[in-house]
C-alpha positions in Angstrom: 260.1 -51.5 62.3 263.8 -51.5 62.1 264.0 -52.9 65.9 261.6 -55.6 65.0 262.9 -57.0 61.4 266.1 -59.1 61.6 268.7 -58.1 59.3 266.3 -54.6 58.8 269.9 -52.6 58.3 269.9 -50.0 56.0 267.2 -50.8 54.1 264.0 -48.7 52.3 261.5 -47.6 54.2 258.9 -49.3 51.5 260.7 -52.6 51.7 260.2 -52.3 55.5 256.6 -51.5 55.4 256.2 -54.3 52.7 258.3 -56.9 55.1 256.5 -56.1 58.3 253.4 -56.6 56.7 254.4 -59.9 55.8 255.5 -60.9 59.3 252.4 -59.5 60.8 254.5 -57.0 62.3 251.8 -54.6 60.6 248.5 -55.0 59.5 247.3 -54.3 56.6 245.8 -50.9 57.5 248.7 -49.8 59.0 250.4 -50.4 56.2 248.6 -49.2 54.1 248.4 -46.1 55.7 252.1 -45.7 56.1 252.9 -46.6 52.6 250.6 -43.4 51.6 252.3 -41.0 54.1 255.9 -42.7 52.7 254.5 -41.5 49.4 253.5 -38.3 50.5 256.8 -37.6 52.4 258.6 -38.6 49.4 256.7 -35.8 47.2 257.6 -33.5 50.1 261.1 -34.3 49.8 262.0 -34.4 46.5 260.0 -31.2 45.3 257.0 -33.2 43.7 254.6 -31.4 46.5 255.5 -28.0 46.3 253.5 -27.3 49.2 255.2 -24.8 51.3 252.8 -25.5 54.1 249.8 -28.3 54.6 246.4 -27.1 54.8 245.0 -28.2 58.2 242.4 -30.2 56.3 245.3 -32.4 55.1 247.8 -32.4 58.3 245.5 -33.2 60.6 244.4 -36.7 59.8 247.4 -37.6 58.6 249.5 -36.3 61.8 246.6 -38.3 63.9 246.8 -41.2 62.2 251.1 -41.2 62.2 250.9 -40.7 66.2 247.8 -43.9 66.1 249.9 -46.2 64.4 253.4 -45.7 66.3 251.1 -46.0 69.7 250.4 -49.5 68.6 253.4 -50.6 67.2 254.9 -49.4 70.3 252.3 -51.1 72.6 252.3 -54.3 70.6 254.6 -57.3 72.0 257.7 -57.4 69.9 
């Protein structure tokens, strides 16, 4: 998103989701979806998930639909 928002910088990854999908870089299921994995990286990251590991259940959909949405942002026109 960063290569595709002028003046993107440094900025948060939710203000990046929230500015694509203004732009129509995203839709709005895609960003959606990556708003929720943002979330769930965040509970990763600062200890709110203490999940050592992520059930398969859990990692699967949410690794398939990570590698889905990069495909098309990376196949989509800039």
């Amino acid at each position: 998103m960063r290569d595709r928002i002028p003046d993107a910088g440094k900025k948060p990854l939710h203000q990046l989701i929230k500015k694509s999908a203004a732009d129509g870089v995203l839709t709005a299921r895609q960003a959606g979806y990556l708003d929720y994995g943002r979330q769930i990286r965040n509970g990763m990251a600062h200890g709110q998930t203490t999940h050592a590991a992520m059930p398969l259940a859990m990692a699967v959909p949410m690794v398939t639909t990570s590698f889905a949405i990069v495909s098309e942002l990376c196949t989509a026109p800039a």
